[in-house]
C-alpha positions in Angstrom: 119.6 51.6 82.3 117.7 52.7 78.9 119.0 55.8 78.9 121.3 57.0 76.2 123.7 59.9 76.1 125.9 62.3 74.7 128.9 64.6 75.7 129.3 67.9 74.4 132.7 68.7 74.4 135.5 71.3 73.1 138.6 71.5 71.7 139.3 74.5 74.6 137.7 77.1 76.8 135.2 79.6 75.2 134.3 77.5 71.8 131.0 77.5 72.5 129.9 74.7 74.7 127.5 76.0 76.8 125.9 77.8 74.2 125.3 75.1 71.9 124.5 72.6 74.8 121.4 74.8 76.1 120.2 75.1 71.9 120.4 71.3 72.0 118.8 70.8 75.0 115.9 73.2 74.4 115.3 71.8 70.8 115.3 68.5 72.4 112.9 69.2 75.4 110.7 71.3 72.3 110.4 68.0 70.7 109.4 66.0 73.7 112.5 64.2 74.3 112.5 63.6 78.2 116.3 64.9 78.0 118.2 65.5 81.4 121.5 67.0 81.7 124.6 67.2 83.4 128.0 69.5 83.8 131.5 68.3 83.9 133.3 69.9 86.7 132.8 72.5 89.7 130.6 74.4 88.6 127.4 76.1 90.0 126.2 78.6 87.3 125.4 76.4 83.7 123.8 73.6 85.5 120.7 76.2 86.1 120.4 77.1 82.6 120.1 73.3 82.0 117.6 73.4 84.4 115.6 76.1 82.5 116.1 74.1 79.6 114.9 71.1 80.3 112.8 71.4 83.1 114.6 68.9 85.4 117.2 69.1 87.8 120.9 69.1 86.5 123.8 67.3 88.4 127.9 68.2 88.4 130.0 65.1 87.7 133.6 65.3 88.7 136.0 63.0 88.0 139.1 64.4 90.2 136.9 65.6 93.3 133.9 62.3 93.5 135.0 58.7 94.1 133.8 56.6 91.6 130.6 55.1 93.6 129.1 59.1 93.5 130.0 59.7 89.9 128.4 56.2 88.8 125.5 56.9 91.1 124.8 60.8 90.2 124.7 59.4 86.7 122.3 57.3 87.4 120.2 59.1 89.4 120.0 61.5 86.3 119.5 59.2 83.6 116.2 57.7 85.6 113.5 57.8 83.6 115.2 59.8 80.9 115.4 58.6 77.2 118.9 61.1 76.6 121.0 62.4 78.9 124.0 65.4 77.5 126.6 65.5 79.5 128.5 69.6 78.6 131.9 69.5 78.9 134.8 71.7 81.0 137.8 73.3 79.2 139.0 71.4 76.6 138.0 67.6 76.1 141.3 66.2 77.6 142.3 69.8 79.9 142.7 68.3 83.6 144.9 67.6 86.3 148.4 65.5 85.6 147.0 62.1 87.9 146.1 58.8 88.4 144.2 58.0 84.7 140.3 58.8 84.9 140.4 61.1 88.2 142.3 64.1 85.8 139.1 65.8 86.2 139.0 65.6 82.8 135.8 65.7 79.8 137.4 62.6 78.4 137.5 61.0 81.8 133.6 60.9 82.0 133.6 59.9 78.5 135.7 57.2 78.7 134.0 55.6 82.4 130.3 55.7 81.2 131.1 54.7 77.2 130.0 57.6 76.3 130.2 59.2 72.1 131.4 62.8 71.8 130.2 65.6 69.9 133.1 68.1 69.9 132.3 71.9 69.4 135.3 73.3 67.1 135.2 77.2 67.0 136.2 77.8 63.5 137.0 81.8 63.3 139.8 82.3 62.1 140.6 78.9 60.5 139.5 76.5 57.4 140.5 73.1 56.5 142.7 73.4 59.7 140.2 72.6 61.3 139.8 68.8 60.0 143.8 68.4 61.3 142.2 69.3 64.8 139.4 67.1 64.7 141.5 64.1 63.8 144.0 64.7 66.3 140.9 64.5 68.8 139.6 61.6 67.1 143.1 59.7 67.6 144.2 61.0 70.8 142.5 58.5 73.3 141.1 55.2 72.1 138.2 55.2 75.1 137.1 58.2 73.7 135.2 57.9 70.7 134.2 61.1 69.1 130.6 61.0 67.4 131.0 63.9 64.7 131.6 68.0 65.1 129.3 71.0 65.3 131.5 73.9 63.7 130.8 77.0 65.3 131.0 80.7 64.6 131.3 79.8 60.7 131.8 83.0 58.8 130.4 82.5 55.7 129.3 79.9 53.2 132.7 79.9 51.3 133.7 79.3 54.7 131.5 76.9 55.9 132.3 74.6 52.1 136.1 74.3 53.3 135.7 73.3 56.7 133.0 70.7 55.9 134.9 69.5 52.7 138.3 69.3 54.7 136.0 67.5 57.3 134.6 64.6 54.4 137.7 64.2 53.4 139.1 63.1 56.9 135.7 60.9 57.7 134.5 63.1 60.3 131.2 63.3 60.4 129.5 67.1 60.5 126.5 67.2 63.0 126.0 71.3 63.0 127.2 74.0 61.3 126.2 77.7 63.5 127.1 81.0 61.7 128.8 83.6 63.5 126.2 85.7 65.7 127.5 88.2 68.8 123.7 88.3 69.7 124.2 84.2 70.7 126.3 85.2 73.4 125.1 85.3 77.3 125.9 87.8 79.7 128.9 87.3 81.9 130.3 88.7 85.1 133.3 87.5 87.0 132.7 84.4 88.3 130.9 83.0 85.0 127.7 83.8 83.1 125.4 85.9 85.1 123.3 83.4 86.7 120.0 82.1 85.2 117.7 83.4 87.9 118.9 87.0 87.0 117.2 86.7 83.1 113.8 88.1 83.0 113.8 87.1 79.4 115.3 83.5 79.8 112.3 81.7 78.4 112.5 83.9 75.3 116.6 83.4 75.4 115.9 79.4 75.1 113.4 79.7 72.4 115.6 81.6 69.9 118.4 78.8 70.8 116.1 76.0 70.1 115.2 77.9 66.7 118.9 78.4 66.4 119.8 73.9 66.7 116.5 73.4 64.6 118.3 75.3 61.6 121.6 74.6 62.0 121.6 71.2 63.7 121.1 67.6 62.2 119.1 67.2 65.7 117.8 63.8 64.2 121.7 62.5 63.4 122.4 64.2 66.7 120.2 61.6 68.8 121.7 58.3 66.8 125.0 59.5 67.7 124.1 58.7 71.5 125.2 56.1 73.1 123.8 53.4 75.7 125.0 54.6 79.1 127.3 52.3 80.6 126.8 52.5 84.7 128.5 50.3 87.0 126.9 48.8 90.0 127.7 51.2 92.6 126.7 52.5 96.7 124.5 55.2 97.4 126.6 57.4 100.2 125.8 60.6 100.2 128.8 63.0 99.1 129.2 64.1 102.3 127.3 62.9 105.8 124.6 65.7 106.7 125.6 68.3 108.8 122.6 68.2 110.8 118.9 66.5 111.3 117.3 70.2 110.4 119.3 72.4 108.4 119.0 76.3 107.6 120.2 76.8 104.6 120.9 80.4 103.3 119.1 80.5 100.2 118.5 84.4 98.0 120.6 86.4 95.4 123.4 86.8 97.6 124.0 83.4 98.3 123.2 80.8 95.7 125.8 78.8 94.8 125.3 75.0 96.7 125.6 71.7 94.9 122.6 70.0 94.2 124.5 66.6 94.6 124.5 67.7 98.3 121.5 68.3 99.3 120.1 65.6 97.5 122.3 64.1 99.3 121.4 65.1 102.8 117.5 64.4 102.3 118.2 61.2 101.2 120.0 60.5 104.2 116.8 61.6 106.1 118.1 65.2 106.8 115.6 68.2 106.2 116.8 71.5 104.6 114.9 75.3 105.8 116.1 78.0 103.3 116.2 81.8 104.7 116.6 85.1 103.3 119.3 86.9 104.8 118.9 89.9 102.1 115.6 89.8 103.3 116.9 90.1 106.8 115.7 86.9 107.8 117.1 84.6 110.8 118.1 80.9 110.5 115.0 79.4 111.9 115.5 78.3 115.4 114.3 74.9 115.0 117.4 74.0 113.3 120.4 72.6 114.4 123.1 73.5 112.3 123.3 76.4 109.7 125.0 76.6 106.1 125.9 80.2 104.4 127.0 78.9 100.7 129.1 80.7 98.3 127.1 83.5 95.9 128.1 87.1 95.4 127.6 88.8 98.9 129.8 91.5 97.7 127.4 92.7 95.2 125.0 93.1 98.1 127.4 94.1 101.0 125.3 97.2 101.7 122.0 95.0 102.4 123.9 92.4 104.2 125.1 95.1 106.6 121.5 96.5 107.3 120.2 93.1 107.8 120.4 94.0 111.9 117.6 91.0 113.1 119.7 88.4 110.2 122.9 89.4 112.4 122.3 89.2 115.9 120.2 86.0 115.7 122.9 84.4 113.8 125.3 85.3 116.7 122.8 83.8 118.8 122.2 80.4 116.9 126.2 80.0 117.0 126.3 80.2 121.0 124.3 76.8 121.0 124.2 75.2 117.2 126.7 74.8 113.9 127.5 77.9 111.3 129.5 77.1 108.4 130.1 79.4 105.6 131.8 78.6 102.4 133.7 81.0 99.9 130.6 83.5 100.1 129.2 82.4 103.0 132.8 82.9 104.5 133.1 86.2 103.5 129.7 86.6 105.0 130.9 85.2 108.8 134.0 88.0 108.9 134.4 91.4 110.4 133.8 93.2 107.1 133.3 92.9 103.1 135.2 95.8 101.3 133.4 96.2 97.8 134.7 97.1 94.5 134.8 100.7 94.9 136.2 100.5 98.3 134.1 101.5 100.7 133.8 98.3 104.0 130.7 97.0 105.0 129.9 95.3 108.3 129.2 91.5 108.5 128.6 89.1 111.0 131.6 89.3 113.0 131.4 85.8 113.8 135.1 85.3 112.2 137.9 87.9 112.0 138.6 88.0 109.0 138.3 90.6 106.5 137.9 90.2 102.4 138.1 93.0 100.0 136.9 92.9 96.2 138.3 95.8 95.7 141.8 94.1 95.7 140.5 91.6 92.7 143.0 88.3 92.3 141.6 85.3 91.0 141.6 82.2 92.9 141.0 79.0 91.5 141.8 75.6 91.3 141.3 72.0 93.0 141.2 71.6 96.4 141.9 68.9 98.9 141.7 69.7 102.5 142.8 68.5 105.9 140.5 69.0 108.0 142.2 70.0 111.7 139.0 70.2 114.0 135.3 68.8 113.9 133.1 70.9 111.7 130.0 70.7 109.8 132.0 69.4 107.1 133.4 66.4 108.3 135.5 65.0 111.6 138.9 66.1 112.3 141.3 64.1 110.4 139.0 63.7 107.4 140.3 64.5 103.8 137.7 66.8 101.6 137.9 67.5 97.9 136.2 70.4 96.5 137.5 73.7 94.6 138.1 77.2 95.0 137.0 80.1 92.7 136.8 83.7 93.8 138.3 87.1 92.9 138.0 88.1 96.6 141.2 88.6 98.9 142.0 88.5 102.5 142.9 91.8 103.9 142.8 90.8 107.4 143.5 87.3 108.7 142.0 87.5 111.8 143.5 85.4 115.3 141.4 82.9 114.6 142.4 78.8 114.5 142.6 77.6 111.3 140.1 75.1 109.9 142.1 72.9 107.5 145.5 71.9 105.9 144.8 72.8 102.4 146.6 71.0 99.3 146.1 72.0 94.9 144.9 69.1 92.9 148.4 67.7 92.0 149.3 67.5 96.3 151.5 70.2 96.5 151.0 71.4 100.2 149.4 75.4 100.0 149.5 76.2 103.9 146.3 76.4 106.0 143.0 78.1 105.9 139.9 78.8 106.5 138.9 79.2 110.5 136.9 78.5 113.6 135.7 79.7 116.5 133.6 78.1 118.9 130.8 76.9 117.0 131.7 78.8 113.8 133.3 77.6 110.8 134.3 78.6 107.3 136.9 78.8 104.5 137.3 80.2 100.6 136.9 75.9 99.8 133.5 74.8 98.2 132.9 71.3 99.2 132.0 68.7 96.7 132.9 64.9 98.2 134.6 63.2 100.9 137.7 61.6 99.7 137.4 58.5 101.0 133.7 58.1 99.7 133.8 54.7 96.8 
């Protein structure tokens, strides 16, 4: 393993991580760096603005949800021929689950189990030489984490920027960055995240001015010799979870978009083959296929459509007389009687489920997830334990009389009653998938 990387980490939520991680990584590609990235945690949205960045795949690395064979081979599937690999952090460095040491789900956790430096974003508004009390608190709070220097963000000032960075000398912690305050730095959000990076017509131009941005107010050059050799144990290659078919359909448009790469890398390496198909564009699984996936995505943004999509409908009730359909969060939403929007007005859906979700009655939902699994399904044998998450602002208005599909659990193992359901062929549940517990 030549590779060497970096994690880009925070002292909370909202400091800026994302933001200065896609200006590193864009000022590193610019430079002809073969970087490669990945994202702590469930999350489907910032891994596709690395993407944009860099021009290569990015991968999700969990420490709570993957046994350690999947991180430790993810890792070093994305490190292959890559001279740097930045790892961008979730919540704070050490915010995770109360658990078994390194599967918290935890920044640090990846830190500490690939040897990895930090460079830790500290959002300065609001605060002076405070700030170099925070960053040594950090420095000292776990001894496998070693923390490389800080990038102050949203500096006020230069009088501003002369007592953070003095504070900071004074404590020997080294300053990599220093990014003024700028509301124009900030990217569009909606509710489940930034608005995702196939919606930017002007992302190119976006990545540009944050590659500008790191060139002037990063040491980029002290930023590379703070990386570290990338420490990778020997490890299996198991997919995270055993294909759910030989040919899959995968739906795949605006409406549905949110799928691990993990997986289906996953799948064809087990030999499995993966159709995408419009169902905006009222388009059918293809009938060659044996089992069908509807991922998670923002269906109720385009409830309307889905409803009008007649031919995507009825030959999805037909496939499930003789094939497979599983829908997750999204995809769920997709299989029941009908979406509700967020002015209130229902919309038809497959019908396939009999269930009933309504955005209109917003409550977020989110957390880790282990699930039970009660019956066969595309995601794994009855009896089987899955770990994934859950993140939606949708609610169940209607349960339906259908079985339920799994016992479901939080991340610390506190019981949460079923969910999900099935019938006949059909399956599907709020839970996004990520590994197989007993995977490593």
């Amino acid at each position: 393993m030549t590779a060497r990387g970096l994690v880009i980490a925070a002292t909370r939520s909202g400091a800026g991580k994302t933001t200065v991680t896609l200006a590193l990584l864009a000022a590193l590609a610019r430079r002809g760096v073969a970087v490669r990235s990945a994202k702590a945690g469930p999350d489907y949205i910032d891994p596709a603005f690395h993407a944009a960045a860099t021009g290569c795949p990015s991968v999700n690395l969990d420490s709570w949800a993957m046994p350690p064979d999947l991180l430790d081979a993810l890792a070093a599937e994305a490190a292959r021929d890559a001279e740097m690999l930045v790892i961008e952090g979730a919540l704070g460095l050490f915010d995770g689950l109360a658990g078994p040491p390194r599967r918290r789900g935890t920044t640090a956790d990846l830190a500490a189990r690939f040897h990895l430096p930090v460079l830790l974003i500290l959002d300065v508004a609001g605060q002076s030489q405070s700030a170099a009390a925070v960053a040594r608190g950090f420095c000292a709070h776990d001894p496998a984490v070693r923390i490389a220097g800080v990038l102050l963000n949203r500096v006020g000032s230069e009088r501003h920027r002369n007592l953070v960075t003095e504070a900071m000398q004074a404590a020997g912690v080294p300053v990599l960055g220093v990014i003024p305050r700028d509301k124009s730095l900030a990217l569009p959000e909606r509710h489940l995240g930034l608005v995702q990076a196939s919606e930017h017509a002007d992302l190119d131009a976006r990545l540009a001015h944050l590659a500008d941005l790191a060139e002037r107010h990063v040491d980029i050059d002290a930023v590379i010799a703070a990386a570290g050799p990338l420490a990778i144990a020997a490890h299996a290659n198991a997919p995270a979870l055993p294909a759910p078919g030989q040919r899959i359909a995968l739906a795949s448009d605006a409406a549905f978009t949110f799928v691990y790469p993990h997986l289906l890398s996953g799948w064809r390496g087990a030999g499995a083959e993966i159709f995408p198909f419009s169902p905006l564009a009222d388009e059918a699984p293809p009938e060659h296929c044996d089992c069908c996936w509807l991922p998670g995505g923002y269906p109720e943004l385009h409830a309307a459509k889905l409803a009008a999509a007649h031919q995507f409908r009825a030959r999805l009730a037909r496939f499930a007389k003789t094939r497979p359909v599983h829908g997750e969060c999204g995809g769920y939403m997709a299989l029941g009687e009908y979406i509700e929007d967020a002015a209130g007005e229902r919309h038809a859906m497959a019908g396939l489920l009999g269930h009933a979700t309504s955005f209109a009655q917003r409550r977020l939902h989110l957390g880790y997830r282990a699930a039970r699994l009660i019956a066969d399904s595309p995601i794994g044998p009855a009896g089987d334990t899955i770990r994934g998450h859950e993140f939606h602002y949708a609610s169940l208005v209607e349960a339906g009389n259908d079985d339920p599909l799994a016992d479901i659990f939080d991340g610390n193992g506190r019981r949460l009653g079923k969910t999900g359901g099935r019938r006949g062929r059909v399956t599907g549940t709020f839970f996004h998938v990520i590994a197989g517990e007993s995977l490593g």
